[in-house]
N, C-alpha and C positions, 0 to 999 in steps of 0.2 A: 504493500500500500504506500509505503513512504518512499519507493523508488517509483512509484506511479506520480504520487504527488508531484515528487522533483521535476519529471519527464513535462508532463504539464505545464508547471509554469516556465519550464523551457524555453517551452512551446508558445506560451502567453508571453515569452519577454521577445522572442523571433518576431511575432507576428506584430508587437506593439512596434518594433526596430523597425519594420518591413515596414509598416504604416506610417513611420514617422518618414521615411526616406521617401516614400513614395508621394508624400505628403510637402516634401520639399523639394522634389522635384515636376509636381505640374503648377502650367505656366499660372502664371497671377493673371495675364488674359488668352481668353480665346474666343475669338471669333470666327464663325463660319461663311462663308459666303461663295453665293449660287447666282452667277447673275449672267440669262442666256442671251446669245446665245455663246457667248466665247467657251469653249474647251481646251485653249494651246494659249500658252503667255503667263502675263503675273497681272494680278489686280494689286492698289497701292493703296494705304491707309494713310491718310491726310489729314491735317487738324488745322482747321481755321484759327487764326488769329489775327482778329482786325480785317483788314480786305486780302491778308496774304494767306498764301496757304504749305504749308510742311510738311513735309515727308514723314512718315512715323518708321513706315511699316508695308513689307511686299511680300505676295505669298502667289506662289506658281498656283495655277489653274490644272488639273487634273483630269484625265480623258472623260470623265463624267461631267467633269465644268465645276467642281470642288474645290474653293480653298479657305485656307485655315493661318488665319492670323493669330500667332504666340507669342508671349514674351514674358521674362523670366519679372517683371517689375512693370506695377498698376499705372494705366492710362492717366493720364491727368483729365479732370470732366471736363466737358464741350460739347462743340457739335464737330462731328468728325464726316469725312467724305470716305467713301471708297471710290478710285479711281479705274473705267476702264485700262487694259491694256495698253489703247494708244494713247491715252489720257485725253479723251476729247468728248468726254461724259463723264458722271459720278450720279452716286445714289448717296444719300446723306443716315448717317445716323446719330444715336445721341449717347454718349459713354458717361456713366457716372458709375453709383455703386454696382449695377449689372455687370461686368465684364467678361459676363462666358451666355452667348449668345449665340445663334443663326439669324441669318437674313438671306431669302431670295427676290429677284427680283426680274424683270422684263426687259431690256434696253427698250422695247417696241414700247412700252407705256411703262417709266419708271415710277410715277406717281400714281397707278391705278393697280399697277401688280405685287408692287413692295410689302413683304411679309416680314414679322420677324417672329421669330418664338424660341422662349427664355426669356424674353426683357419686356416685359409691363410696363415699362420707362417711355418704349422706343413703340409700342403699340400709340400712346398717346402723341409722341413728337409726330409719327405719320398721320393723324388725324389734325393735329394741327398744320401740318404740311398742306393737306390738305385744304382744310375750309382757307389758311391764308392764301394758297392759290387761286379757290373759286370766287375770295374775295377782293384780291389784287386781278385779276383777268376782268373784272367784273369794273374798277375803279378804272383799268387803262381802258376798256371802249368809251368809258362815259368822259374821260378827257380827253381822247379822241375825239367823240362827237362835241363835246364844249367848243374845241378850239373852232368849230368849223358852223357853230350855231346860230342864230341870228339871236339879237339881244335880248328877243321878248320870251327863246328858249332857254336861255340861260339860270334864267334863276330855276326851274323844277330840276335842270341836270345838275346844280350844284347842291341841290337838297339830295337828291339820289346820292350824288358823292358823298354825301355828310353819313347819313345815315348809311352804308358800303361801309365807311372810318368807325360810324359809332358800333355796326354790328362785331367789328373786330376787334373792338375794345373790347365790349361786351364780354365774345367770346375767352380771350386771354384774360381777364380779369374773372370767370368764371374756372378757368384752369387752378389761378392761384388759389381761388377758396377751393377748389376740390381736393386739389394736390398739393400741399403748403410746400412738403418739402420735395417736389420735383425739381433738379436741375432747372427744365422750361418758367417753372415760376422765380427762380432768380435773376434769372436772364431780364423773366419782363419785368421784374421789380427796376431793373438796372435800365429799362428802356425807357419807364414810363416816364413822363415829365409831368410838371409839378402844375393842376389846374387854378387858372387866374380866379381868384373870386370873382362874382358877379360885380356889375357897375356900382349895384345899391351898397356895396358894400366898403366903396372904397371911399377916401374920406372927400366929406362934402354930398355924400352919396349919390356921384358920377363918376363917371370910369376917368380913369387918370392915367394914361401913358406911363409918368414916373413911377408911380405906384406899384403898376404890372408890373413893369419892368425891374424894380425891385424886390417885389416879392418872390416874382419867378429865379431872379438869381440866389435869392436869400433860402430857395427851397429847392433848388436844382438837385443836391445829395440827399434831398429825403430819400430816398430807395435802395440808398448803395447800401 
């Protein structure tokens, strides 16, 4: 019995050893990614910063059209590209705590095929992806048509554009109360800018140019 014992926790210090190594060697990220129809090449992992964009990360494409982005040390959060092969496309995603995920995609409609599963995060950034696009397609025909309107059209197309701006506040300010602590509600905390009180509010109770304009600077970091 007591040579059984021994045998045992052996056994139980191998398997913990085994678990710990194994544990120390997979990667801090992996990402999978399907994006057709490429099968031959590398697809590239990109991270936006400000209007530039950097190289992270390239992983070959696989005769099935499979690859696997690894790396021994965690993402920094953002929003991140994956780069076609010839780099003259990308599908975008969003890295924060998620970091072991899949994404496939369509090049024929990246914004309509884009899947991901593993990331909850990156389910909602392609929804917002989304409605921002139906709502920016939607704001560039009506200044399009603005610019070429006669003056007595102008004012209903500038309410349409308003309310286009207000729906999309709307919506991202609906984001943050759902999801406080999503990446995306940082982001819009950091975008939102500071609203002017009404006229009645400012002193003498009419709007006062200096006034806005001090307030707004005096409140510009509220968000950060």
């Amino acid at each position: 019995m007591t040579r059984s014992i021994v045998c045992k926790a052996a056994l139980l210090a191998c398997l913990a050893f085994t678990t710990l190594i194994a544990g120390a060697q997979s990667p801090a990220y992996e990402i999978k990614a399907s994006i057709r129809p490429f099968k031959q090449g590398y697809l590239y992992l990109a991270h936006h910063y400000g209007k530039k964009q950097y190289l992270v990360d390239s992983a070959r494409i696989d005769e099935q059209g499979n690859a696997v982005f690894t790396g021994k040390e965690r993402l920094m959060g953002g929003v991140y590209m994956i780069a076609y092969p010839e780099k003259n496309g990308w599908i975008e995603c969003m890295i924060d705590r998620e970091q072991r995920f899949s994404v496939e995609a369509d090049t024929s409609d990246p914004m309509g095929s884009i899947r991901f599963t593993g990331s909850p995060a990156n389910e909602i950034f392609v929804e917002y992806q989304r409605k921002s696009f139906e709502l920016g397609s939607a704001l560039n025909r009506l200044q399009q048509q603005l610019a070429q309107a006669a003056p007595e059209a102008q004012t209903d197309l500038k309410s349409e554009m308003q309310a286009k701006s207000t729906e999309l506040t709307a919506y991202r300010d609906g984001i943050m109360r759902q999801h406080p602590e999503h990446l995306l509600s940082a982001i819009f905390h950091v975008l939102k800018e500071p609203t002017i009180p009404p006229a009645a509010e400012h002193p003498g109770g009419k709007y006062d140019s200096l006034y806005a304009y001090q307030y707004y600077k005096a409140h510009y970091w509220d968000n950060i």
